[in-house]
ROVOBA-48535 format. One record per residue (C-alpha): y, z, x; residue number from 1; residue in one letter. Coordinates in steps of 0.1 Angstrom, whole numbers, plus 5000, padded with zeros to 4 digits. Example, Ala and Ser with C-alpha at 12.3 -4.5 7.8 and 13.67 -1.06 7.14 Angstrom:
  north    up  east  nukol  zaro
   4955  5078  5123      1     A
   4989  5071  5137      2     S
//
This chain:
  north    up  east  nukol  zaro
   5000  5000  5000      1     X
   5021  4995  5031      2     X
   5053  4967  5020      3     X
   5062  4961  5053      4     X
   5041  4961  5085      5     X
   5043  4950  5125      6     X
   5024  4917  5123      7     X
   5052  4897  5107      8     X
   5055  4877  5126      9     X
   5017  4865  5123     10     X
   5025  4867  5086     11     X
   5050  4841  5085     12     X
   5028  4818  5106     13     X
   5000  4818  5083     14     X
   5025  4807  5054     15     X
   5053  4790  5077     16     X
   5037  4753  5061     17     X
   5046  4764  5026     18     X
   5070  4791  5018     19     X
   5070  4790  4985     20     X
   5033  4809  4988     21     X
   5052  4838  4997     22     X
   5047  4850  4965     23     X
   5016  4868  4955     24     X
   5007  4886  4993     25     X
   5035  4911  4993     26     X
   5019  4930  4964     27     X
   5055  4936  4949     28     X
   5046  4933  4918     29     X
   5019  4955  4914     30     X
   5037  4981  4931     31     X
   5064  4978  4902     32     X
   5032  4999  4884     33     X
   5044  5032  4902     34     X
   5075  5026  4884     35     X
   5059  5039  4851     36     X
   5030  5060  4867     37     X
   5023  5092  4883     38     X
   4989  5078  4893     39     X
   4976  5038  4893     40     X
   4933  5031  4899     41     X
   4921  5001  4904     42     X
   4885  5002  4898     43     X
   4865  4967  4907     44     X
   4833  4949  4916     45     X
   4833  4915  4930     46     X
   4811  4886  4918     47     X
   4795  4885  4951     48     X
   4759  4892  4946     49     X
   4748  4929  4956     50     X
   4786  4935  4959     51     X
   4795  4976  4955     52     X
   4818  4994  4930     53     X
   4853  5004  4949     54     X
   4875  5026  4933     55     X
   4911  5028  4944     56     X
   4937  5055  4939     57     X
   4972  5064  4948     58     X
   5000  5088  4931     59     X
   5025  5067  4950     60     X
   5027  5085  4977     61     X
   5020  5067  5015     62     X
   4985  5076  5013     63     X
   4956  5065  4993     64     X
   4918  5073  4983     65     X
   4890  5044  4983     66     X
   4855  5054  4978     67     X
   4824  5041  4960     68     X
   4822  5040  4923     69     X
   4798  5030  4892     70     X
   4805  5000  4871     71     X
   4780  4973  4857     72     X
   4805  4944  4854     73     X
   4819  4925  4872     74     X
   4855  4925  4872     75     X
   4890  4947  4879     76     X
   4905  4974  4858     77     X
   4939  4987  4864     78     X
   4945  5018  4852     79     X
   4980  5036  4847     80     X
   4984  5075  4842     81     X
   5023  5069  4826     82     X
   5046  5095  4837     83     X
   5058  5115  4807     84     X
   5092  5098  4798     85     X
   5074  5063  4801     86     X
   5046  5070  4776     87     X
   5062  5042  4755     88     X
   5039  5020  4775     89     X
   5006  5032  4758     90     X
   5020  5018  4724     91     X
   5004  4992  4712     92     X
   5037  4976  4699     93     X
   5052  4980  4734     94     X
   5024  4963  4752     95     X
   5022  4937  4725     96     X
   5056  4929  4731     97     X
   5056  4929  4768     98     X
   5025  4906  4766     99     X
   5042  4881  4744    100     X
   5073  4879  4764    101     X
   5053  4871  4798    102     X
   5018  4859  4792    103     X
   5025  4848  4757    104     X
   5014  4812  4771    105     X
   4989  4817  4799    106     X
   4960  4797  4797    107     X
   4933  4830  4795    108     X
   4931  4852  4762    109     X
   4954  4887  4766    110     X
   4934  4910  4743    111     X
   4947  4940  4732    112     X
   4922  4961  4706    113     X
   4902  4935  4707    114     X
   4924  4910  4694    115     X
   4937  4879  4715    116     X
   4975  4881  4711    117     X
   4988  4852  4734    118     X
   4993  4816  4718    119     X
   4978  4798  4750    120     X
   4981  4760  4753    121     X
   5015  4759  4752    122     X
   5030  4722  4741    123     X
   5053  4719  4772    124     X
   5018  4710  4794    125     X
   5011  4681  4768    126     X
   5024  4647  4777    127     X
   5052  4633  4748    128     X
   5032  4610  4729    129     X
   5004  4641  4719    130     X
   5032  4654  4702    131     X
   5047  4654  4665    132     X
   5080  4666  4660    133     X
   5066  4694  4639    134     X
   5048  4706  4670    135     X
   5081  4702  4689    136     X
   5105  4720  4659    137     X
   5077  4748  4657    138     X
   5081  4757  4692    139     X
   5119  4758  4692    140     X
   5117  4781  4657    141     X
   5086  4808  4677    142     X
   5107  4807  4709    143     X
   5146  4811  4690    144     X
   5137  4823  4653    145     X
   5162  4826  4628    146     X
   5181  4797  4643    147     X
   5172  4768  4623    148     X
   5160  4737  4637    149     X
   5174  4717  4670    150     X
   5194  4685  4666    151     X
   5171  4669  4694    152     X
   5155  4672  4720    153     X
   5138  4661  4758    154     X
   5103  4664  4771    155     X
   5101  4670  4805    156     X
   5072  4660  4825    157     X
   5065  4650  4862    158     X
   5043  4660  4892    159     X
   5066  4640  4917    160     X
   5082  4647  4942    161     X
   5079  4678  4923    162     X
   5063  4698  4894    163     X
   5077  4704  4865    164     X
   5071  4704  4828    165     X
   5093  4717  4800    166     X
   5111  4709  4767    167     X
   5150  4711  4763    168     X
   5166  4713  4729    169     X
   5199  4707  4718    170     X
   5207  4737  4692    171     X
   5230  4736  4664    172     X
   5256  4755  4677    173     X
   5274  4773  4648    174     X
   5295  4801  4670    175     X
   5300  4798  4708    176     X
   5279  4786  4731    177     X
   5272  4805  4763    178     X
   5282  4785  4791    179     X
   5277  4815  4814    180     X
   5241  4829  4815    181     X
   5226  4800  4787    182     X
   5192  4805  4769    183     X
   5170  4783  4787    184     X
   5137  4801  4796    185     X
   5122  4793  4830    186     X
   5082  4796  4835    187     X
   5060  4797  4863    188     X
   5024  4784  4857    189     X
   5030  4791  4819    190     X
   5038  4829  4829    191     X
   5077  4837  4818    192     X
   5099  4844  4847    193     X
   5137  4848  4834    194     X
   5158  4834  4806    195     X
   5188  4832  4833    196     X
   5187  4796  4852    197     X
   5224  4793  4860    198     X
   5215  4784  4894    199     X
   5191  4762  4883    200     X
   5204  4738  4850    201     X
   5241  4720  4855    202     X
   5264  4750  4839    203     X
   5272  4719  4813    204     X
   5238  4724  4801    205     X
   5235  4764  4797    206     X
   5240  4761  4762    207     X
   5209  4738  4759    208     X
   5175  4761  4747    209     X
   5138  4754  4757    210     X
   5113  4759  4782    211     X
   5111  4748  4823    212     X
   5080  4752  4838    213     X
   5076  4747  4875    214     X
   5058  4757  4907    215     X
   5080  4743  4926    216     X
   5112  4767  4923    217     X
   5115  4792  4946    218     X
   5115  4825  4933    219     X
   5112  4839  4964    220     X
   5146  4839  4974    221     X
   5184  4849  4963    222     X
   5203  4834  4939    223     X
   5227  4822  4960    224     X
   5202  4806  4982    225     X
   5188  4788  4951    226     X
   5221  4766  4944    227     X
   5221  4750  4975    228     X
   5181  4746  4978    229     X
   5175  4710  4981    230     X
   5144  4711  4957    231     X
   5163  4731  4933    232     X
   5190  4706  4931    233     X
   5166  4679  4932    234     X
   5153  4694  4900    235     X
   5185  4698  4883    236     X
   5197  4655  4889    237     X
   5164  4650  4873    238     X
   5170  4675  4847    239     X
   5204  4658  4838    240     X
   5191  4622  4844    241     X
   5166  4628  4813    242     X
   5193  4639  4792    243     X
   5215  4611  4799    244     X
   5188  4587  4796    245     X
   5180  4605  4764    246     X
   5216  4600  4747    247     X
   5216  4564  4759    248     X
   5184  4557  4744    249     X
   5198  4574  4705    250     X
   5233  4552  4710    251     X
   5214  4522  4715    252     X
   5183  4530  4689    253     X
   5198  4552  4661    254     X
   5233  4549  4665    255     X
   5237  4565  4630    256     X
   5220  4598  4639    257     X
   5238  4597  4670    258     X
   5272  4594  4651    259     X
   5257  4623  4629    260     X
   5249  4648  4655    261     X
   5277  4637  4681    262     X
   5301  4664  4671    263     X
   5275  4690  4682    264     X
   5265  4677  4716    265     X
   5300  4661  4723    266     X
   5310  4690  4747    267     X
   5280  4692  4767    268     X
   5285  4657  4773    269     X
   5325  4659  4782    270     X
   5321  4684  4805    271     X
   5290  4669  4821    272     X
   5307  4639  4824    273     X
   5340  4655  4840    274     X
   5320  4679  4861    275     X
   5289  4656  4872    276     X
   5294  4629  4892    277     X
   5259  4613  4887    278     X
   5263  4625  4851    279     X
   5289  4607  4844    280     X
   5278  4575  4859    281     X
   5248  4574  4830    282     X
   5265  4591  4805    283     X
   5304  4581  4802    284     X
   5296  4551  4783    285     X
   5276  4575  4758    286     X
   5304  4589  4742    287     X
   5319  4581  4706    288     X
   5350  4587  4690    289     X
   5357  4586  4653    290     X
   5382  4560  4646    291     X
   5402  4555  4616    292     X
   5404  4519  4610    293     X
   5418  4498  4580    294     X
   5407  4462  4585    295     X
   5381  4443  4587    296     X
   5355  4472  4587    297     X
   5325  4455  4575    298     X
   5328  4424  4598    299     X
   5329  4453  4625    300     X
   5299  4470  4611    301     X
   5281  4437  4607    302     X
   5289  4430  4649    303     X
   5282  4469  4656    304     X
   5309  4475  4677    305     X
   5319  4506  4646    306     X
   5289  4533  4640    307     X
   5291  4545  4600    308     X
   5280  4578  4592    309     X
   5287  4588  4557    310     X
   5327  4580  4547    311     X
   5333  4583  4581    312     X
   5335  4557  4614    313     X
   5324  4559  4651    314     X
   5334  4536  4683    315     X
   5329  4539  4720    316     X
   5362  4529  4741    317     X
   5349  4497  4750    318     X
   5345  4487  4716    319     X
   5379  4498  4707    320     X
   5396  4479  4733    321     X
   5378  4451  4724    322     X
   5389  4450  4689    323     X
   5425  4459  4698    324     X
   5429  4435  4729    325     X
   5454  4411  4712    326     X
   5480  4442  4702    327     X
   5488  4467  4736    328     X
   5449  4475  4742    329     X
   5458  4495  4769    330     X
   5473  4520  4747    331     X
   5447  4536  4731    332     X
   5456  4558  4701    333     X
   5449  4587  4693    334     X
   5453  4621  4665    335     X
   5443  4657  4673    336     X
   5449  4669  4644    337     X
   5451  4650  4611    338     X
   5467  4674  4593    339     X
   5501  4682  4621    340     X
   5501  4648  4629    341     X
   5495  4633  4595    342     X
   5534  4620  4595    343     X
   5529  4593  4625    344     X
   5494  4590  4617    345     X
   5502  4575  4587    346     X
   5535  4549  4601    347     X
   5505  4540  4623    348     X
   5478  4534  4600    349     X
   5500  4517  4575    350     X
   5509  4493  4602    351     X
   5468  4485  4607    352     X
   5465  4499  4638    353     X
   5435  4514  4650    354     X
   5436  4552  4657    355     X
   5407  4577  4674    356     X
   5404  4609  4665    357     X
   5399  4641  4692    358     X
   5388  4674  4700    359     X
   5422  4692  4701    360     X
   5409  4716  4727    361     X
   5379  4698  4753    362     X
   5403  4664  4751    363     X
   5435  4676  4762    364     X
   5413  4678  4796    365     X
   5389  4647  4791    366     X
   5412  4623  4781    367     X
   5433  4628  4815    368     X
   5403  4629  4833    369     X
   5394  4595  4817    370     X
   5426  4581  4827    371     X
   5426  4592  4864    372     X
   5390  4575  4865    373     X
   5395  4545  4846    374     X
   5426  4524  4851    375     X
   5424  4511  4819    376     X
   5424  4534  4801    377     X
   5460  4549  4790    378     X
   5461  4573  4757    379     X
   5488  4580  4735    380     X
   5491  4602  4709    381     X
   5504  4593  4675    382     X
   5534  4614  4675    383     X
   5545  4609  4712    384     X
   5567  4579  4704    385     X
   5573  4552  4673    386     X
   5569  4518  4688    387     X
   5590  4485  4682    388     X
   5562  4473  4655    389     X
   5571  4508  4634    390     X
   5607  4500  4635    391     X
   5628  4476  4610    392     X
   5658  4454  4618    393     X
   5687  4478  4600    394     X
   5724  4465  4599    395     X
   5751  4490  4616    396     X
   5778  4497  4601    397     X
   5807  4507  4626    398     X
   5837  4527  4614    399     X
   5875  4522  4632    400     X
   5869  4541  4659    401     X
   5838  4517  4671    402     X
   5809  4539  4665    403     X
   5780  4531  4647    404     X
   5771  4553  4620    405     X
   5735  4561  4639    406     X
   5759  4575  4666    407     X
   5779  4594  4641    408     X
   5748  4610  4623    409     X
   5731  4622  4656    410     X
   5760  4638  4667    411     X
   5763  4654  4636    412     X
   5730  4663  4630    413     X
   5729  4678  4673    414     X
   5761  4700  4663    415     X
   5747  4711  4634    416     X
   5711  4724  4654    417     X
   5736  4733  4683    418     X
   5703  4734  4704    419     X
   5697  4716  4739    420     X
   5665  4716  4740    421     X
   5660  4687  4706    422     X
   5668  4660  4715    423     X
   5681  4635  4680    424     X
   5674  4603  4677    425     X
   5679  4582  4650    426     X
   5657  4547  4635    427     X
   5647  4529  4608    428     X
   5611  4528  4596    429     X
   5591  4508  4581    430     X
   5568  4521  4558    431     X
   5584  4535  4525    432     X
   5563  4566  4529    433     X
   5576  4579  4561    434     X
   5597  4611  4561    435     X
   5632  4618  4563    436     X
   5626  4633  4602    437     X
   5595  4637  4626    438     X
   5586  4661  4657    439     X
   5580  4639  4683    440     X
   5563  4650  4717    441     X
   5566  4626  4743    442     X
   5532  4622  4759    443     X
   5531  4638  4795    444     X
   5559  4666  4786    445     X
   5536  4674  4758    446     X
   5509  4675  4778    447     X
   5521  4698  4807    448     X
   5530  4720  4776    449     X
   5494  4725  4767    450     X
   5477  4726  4799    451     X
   5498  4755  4806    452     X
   5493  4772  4771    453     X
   5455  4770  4779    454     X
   5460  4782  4816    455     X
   5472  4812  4798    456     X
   5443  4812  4771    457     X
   5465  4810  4745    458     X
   5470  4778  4716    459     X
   5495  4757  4721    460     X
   5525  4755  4703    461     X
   5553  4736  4695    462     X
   5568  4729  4734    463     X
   5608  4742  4733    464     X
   5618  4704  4745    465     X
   5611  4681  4718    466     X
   5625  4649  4702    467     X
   5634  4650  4666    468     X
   5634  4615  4651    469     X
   5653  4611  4622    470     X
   5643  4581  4598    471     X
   5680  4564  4587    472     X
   5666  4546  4560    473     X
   5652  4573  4541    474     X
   5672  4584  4506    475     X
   5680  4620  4515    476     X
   5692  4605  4555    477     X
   5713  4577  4535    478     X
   5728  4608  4514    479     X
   5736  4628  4546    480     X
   5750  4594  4560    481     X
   5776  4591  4525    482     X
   5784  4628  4526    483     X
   5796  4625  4567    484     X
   5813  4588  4559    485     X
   5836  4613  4529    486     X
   5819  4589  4506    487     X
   5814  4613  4483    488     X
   5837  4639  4497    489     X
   5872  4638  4494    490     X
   5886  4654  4523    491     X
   5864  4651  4554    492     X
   5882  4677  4571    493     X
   5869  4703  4541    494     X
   5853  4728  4565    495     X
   5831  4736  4532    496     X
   5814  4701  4528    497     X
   5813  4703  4568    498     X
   5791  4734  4561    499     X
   5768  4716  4535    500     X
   5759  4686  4556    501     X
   5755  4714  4590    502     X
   5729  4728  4564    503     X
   5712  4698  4554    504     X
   5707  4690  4589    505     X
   5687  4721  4593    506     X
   5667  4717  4564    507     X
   5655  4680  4579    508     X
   5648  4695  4610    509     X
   5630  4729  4599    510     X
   5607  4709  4574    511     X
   5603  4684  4602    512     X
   5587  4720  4625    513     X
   5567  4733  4595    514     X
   5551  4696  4591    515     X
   5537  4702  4629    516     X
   5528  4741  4624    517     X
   5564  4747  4645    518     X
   5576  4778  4622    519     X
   5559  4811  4628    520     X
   5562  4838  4597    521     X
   5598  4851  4603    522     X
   5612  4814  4603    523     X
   5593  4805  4572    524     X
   5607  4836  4550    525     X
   5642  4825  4566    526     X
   5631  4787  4555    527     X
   5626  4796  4521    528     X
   5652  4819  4518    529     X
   5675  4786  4531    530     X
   5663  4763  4511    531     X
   5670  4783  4478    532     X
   5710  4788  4492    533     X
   5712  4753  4501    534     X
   5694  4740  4466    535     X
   5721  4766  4448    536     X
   5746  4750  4469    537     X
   5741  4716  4458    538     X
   5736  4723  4417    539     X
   5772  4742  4421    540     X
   5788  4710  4438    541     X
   5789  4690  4403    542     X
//
């Protein structure tokens, strides 16, 4: 029972040819017995004809007894005398627990009372094709119960230039996913090892579930040491090669269930993609967006360049450049959040152009990473800026003093906000539907904005620097534009009507914030509160 000992050194030569043997001639592990025991036996008789009956004991202690004993079969039993605050261990629920966490799927029966309590023959050892997908979803529901059923999943199975079997499964994540410690369980020869293989699985795929099964990971040596094992990283390309291969193979063969399950599995495959270099080389042309499109969408369905799952659409990038090359296809648009954004979305959609939809949190760092490898690709959002094809030819009128009346109205409307940081501009729109202002965010400002709000953890807001586009040929603008040109007043001078068109200018621009989210609670009581003085205001005018 002696761990260490002098002949090391003719230790290591005996194993120097495959290190990974290590493991099962230091008798660590069945010195972990003495953990729970004030005394261990081991009482055996070898198969060896004429063989005697040893029987070995030890309370722990440096020394040991070994003398002859009676037994008529062959075999080895280990017996445990449990200390007193470890007598847990002699209940059968315990041990029946402990036995189905480790040996639940070695290939011998574990029999406890006489009943065999292991499952054996577990499906991981099978090759693919043995395999129905009930025998795959049962294994996911023994090994994670209460957790549904997977969205997909990959079998893994090779004995070159390594061993390793196993089955990955993508889960249907309905809280957060733990990109830390992950829920993968590793095996060893179908005995369970850990359920913690961060050095082992690309952190990208931590929140994956299943089995690995090798030989060839050493377990024999630190954590550390294990992320920059060659084998071990060997292991991991292959692991991420399968997946890839996987994804490909759904796009190209049920590009409907791909759409279906994309929003699940979109953020292992983003941050694979920015994180892997090999990744992202098999899986970058895997990923989807949904698109909002409003031509021409069965002629698009009927080419497959769109995906339709239920009332909504799906595109890869290359698709969408495709169908956009004849307009600016290398600005590729794009909405966060269809509800802030609905204002621009709209002007852009009513103008047929096509417009993706993203994650508002895992794009804000993907979609710059796409454009810093990929020259062609350049995003914008909706509301960064209102491009030529939004706008309308709109006559000027220009008073004595040789301003235009769009000059007039932004100063007007800047004094009236008396705030540096907006910056007014003023054009005419289109569509009919657009509103009488917009927030817009110009795109790299904006973005600096929200790195920084997530450097800090916290959601981004409206950025203090922001343009407010006001839309000249809408009815209330056209009123504010008569009330300033003393249209309707008499004398422009009256430092009363000066106040009533200060406070319409407020009103367009605080309706324009709460259309983005910009108001927190305290600026929407002092909204309504406003709008009720101004809406006074104006019935008391006649």
């Amino acid at each position: 029972n002696q761990v260490a000992f002098s002949s090391a050194e003719e230790f290591l030569e005996k194993y120097k040819k495959d290190n990974d043997e290590f493991i099962g001639h230091f008798g660590l592990g069945f010195y972990s017995s003495f953990m729970v025991s004030k005394k261990v036996e081991i009482l055996t008789k070898s198969a060896i004809s004429g063989s005697k009956t040893y029987l070995w004991s030890c309370d722990g202690s440096p020394s040991f007894t070994l003398k002859e004993s009676e037994r008529t079969e062959i075999g080895t039993d280990v017996i445990l005398y449990l200390l007193d605050e470890e007598q847990e261990f002699i209940e059968p629920e315990r041990i029946k627990t402990l036995i189905k966490k480790y040996c639940d799927f070695m290939s011998v029966d574990v029999l406890l009372e006489g009943e065999c309590i292991n499952k054996k023959n577990p499906p991981w050892r099978k090759q693919s094709s043995e395999l129905k997908d009930e025998e795959y979803i049962e294994l996911y529901k023994y090994l994670y119960p209460f957790q549904g059923e997977p969205l997909l999943w990959v079998h893994l199975n090779t004995d070159f230039p390594y061993n390793i079997q196993g089955i990955l499964y993508f889960p249907k994540l309905s809280g957060r996913a733990d990109w830390e410690k992950g829920e993968i369980k590793l095996y060893c020869n179908q005995v369970f090892v850990s359920d913690s293989i961060k050095e082992i699985v690309p952190k990208y795929l931590l929140p994956l579930r299943g089995v690995i099964d090798s030989t060839d990971i050493p377990l024999n040596v630190s954590r550390s040491a294990l992320q920059t094992d060659r084998k071990v990283r060997s292991i991991s390309s292959f692991i991420s090669k399968k997946i890839a291969n996987k994804l490909k193979e759904l796009l190209k063969e049920q590009p409907e269930f791909y759409a279906e399950i994309w929003n699940s599995i979109s953020a292992f495959v983003k941050i694979g993609v920015i994180e892997d270099e090999k990744f992202s080389e098999l899986a970058q042309n895997n990923i989807i967006f949904e698109t909002k499109l409003v031509k021409n969408i069965d002629k698009f369905l009927d080419e497959k360049s769109i995906i339709k799952f239920q009332d909504k659409y799906f595109t890869t990038l290359s698709n969408y450049q495709e169908r956009n090359k004849s307009l600016d296809a290398e600005k590729i648009l794009y909405c966060s959040d269809e509800i802030a954004q609905s204002n621009p979305l709209n002007l852009w959609l009513s103008n047929n152009r096509e417009v993706l939809m993203t994650d508002p949190i895992i794009d804000t760092q993907f979609l710059p990473w796409l454009e810093s490898k990929n020259e062609k690709y350049k995003f914008q959002r909706v509301d960064s800026e209102i491009n030529e094809d939004l706008e309308k030819d709109s006559p000027e009128i220009i008073d004595k003093d040789g301003r235009s009346n769009s000059e007039n109205l932004r100063d007007i409307i800047t004094k009236a906000l008396d705030n540096e940081k907006v910056t007014v501009k003023i054009q005419s729109i289109k569509s009919k539907t657009a509103p009488p202002a917009m927030i817009m965010l110009p795109e790299q400002m904006r973005r600096i904005n929200d790195m920084g709000a997530y450097m800090e953890q916290r959601i981004p807001g409206l950025p203090e620097y922001h343009v407010l586009l006001i839309n000249k040929d809408h009815s209330l603008i056209k009123g504010l534009i008569s009330l300033t040109d003393n249209k309707i007043i008499l004398n422009k001078n009256d430092s009363k009507e000066n106040q009533l068109s200060s406070k319409i200018a407020n009103h367009v621009y605080q309706m324009a914030k709460l259309s983005v989210g910009g108001l927190d609670q305290k600026q929407l009581i002092e909204l309504q509160l406003n709008n009720a003085d101004l809406i006074t205001e104006l019935l008391n005018s006649k």
